[in-house]
N, C-alpha and C positions, 0 to 999 in steps of 0.2 A: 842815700848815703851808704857807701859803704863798709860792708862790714870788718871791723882790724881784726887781726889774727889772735890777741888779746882779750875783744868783748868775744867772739865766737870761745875760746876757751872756759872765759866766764862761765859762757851760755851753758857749754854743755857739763862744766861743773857743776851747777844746778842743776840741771835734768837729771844727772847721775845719783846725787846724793837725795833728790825728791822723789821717794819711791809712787808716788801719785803722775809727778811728769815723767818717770820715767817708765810705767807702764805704759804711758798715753805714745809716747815716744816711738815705744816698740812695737804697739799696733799700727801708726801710722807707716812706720819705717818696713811692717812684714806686710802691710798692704796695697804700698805702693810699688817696693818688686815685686811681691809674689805673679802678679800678671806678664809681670815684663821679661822674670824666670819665666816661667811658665811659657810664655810664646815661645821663647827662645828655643826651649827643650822639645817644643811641638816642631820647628823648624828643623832643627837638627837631626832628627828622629826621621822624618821626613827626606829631609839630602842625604842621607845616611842609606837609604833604600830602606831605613828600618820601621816602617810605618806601625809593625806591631809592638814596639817600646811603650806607646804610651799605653798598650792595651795590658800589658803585662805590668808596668808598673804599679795601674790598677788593682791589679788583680792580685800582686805581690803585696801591696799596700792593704786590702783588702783580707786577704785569706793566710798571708802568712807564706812560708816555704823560703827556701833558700835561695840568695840571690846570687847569679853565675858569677862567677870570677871573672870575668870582660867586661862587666858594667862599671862604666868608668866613678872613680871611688865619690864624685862628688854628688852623682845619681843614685847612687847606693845612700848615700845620706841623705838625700831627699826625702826616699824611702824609709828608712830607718826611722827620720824626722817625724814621718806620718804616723808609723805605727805606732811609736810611742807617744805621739797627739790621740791617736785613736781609743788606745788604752783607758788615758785620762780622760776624754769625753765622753766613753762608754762607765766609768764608775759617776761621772756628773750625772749623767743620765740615769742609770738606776737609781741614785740618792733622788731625782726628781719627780720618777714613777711610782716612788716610795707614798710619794705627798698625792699623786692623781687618784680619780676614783672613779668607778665602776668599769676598771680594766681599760681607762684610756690612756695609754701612756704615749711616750714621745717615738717617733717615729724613727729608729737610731739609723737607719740608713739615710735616711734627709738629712737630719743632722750631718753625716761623715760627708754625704757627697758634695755639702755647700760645703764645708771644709776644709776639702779636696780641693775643689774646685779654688776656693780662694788664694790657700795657703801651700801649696800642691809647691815646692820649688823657691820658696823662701827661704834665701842664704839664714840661716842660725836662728831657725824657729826656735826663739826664747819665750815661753810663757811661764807664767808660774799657776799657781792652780785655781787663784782668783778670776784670771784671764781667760782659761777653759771653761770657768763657772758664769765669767760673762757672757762668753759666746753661747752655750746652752741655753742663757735665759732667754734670751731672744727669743728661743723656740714655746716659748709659755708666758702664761702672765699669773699671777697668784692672787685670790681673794680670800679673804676672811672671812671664814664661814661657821655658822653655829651648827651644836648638835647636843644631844639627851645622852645623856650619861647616865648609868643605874650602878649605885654603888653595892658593896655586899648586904647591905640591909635593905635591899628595895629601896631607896630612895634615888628619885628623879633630880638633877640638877644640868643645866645649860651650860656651856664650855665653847669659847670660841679656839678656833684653830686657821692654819691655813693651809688651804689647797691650791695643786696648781695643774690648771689648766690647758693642755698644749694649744697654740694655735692653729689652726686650719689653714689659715689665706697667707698664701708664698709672698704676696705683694707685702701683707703685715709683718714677716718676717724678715722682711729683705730690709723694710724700713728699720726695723729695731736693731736690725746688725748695720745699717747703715749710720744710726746714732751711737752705737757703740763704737765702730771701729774709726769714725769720723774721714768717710770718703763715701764717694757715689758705687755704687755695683753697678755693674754694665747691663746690657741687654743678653751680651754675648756670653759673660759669667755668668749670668742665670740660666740661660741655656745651655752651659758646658757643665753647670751643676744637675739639671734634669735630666743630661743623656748618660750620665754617669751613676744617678739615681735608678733609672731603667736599667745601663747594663749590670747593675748590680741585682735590683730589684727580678729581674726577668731571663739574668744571663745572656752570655754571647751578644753579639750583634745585633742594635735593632736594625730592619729592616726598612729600607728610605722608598720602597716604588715598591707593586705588584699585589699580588696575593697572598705573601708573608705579610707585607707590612697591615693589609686592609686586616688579617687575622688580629695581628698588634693591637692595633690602634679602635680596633672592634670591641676588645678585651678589655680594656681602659675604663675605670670607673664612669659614671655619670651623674650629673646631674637630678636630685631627685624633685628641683623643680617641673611643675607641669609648662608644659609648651602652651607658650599664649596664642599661637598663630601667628602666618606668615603677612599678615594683612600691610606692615611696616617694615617690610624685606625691601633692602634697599639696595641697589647695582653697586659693586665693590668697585667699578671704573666708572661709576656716574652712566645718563640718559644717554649715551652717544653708544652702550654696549652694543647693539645689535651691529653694526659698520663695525667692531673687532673682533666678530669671533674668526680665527683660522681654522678653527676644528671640533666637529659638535661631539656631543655624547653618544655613543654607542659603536659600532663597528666601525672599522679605519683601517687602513694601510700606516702604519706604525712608523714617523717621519726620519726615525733612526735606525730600526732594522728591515723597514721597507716589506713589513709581513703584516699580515692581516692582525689587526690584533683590537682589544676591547678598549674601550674610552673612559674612562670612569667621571669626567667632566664637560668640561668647555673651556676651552683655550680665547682669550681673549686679549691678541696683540696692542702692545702701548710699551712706550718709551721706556727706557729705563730710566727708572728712578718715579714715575706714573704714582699719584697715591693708591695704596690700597685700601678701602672702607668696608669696616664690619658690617655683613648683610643685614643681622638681624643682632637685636640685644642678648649678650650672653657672656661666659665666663672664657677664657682664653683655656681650652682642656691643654693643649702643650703646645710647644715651640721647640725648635730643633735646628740646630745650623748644621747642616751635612752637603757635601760634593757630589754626591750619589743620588739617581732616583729623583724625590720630590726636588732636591736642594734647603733652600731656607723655605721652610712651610712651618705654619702653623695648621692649627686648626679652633674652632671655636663651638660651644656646647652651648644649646640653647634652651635646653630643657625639653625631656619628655622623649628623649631619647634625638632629636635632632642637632644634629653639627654639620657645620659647614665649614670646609676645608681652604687654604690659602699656598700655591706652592711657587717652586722658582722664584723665590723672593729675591732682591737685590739687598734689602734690608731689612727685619723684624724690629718694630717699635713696641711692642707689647712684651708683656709676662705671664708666663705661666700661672694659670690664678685668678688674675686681672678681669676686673667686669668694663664690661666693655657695651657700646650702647650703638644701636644702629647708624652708620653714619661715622663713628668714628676712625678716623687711621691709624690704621695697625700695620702697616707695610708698606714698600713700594717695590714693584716694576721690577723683574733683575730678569735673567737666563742661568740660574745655579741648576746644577744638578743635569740631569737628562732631559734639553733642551737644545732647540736648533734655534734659537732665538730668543729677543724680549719679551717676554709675555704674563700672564696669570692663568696658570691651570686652577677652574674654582670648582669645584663637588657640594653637592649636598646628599649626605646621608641622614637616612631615618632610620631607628631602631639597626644602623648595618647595611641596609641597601641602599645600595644607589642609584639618585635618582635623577631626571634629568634637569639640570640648571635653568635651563628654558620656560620649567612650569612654574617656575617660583619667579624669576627675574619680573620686576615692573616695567 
């Protein structure tokens, strides 16, 4: 039935004067442009010849300084929008590290980047301070916890209190903001939240191919699970792997600069769109959607200092975080980044080296 211009009036008469619908309102309404802003401004930035806007915005957004007088006024408020979001999420935050204990407090750069990332270009970020105080929670959970108290006369008496917790698993986090904000987060958002994470975390540019990146991505926390072994190491393109590889590990003629150069995997031709399957059981250590270098590549940690690498994706189905178990699909098939074709460039590093594909595959 359609809606008359009268019940829609109605509608929004209540929403407006229901300060509970009309918070809900306003998260829905800054979560469903914010992405659609957001592309838009990555598009334009891009036609523009201006590809370092969004890197600057960042960084504007981030550190403060003056923004030039050419940035058109409604970019300048996007800006403006963040840093006065950031303000108020960094005093949420301190009020919450208040409550943590033994120095574990919330991570304020995760915080801002998923923030970034979501809200980054939403016409008239309206929040009030209960809405930044929702968004934080996400990041923790709080229990009630006992403790011994000694008064000025020696005596002992129990007291409960409450502490709070931050979370660890990005996947938990993503879920609690996913029930807060009431919409799905993408693959692509959690990914644009983690490269923004790094360049903040690490400065400048990460690095997508070579001997910068292998530095990076070498330097990257780990897993302090012990490695069970590779005894359930399973072929990411299935039994038919040996009939795809185009190009093995070690010394090569470089299929793009036609020079000699080092291999750090095994290239393994298939379709685009091909599933890709996690080799062995383990945690997703990142994900990254870039044009450069690997392209869409993951990588995944399996404890004891072993990960195995995922690159030229067409697609990432996983998350940063994410446990993941031999066999599952986590990607498919593409030619992104520095490729001459459809394929899956796969590594396995241990402790940093790399090693060759061929001794682990089944």
């Amino acid at each position: 039935m359609a809606l008359t211009a009268a019940a829609a009036a109605k509608i929004a008469a209540t929403v407006l004067t229901n300060e509970k619908l009309r918070k809900t309102a306003g998260w829905i309404i800054a979560a469903i442009l914010s992405p659609l802003i957001l592309l838009l401004v990555i598009i334009c930035s891009f036609m523009s010849g201006g590809a370092d806007h969004n890197v600057q915005a960042l960084e504007l957004s981030y550190y403060g300084g003056m923004i030039a007088g050419e940035v058109p006024e409604a970019y300048r408020q996007h800006i403006e929008d963040i840093r006065a979001s950031f303000a108020i999420l960094e005093g949420n935050i301190a009020s919450i590290n208040a409550m943590t204990e033994n120095g574990n407090g919330l991570d304020s750069h995760r915080v801002k980047a998923i923030f970034y990332s979501l809200f980054f270009g939403a016409e008239n970020l309206r929040m009030d301070s209960s809405d930044f105080q929702m968004f934080v929670n996400c990041f923790v959970q709080y229990e009630e916890r006992t403790r011994t108290v000694t008064d000025g006369n020696g005596h002992e008496t129990s007291e409960t209190y409450i502490a709070a917790v931050p979370l660890d698993s990005l996947p938990e986090i993503y879920a609690s903001l996913e029930n807060t904000l009431g919409r799905s987060i993408t693959h692509e958002e959690r990914a644009n939240a983690s490269e923004i994470y790094y360049r903040v975390l690490y400065g400048g540019g990460i690095p997508t191919y070579g001997e910068e990146f292998n530095t990076w991505s070498n330097g990257l926390p780990l897993s302090s699970a012990p490695f069970v072994g590779a005894d359930g190491f399973c072929s990411p393109l299935g039994e038919g792997w040996r009939g795809m590889v185009t190009s093995e590990f070690g010394r090569r003629i470089d299929p793009i600069t036609r020079q000699p150069a080092g291999h750090t995997g095994i290239d393994l031709g298939a379709p685009t769109g091909t599933p890709i399957r996690a080799a062995l059981d383990g945690t997703v250590q990142f994900v990254r959607y870039k044009a450069t270098g690997y392209g869409y590549h993951l990588a995944i940690d399996h404890g004891g200092g072993f990960v195995t690498l995922y690159a030229h994706c067409s697609k990432i189905l996983v998350t940063e975080g994410q446990r993941v178990t031999a066999g599952d699909i986590i990607a498919q098939v593409g030619s992104t980044g520095k490729s001459t074709g459809p394929h899956l460039h796969f590594e396995v590093r241990i402790k940093g080296e790399m090693k060759n594909p061929r001794s682990y595959l089944p």
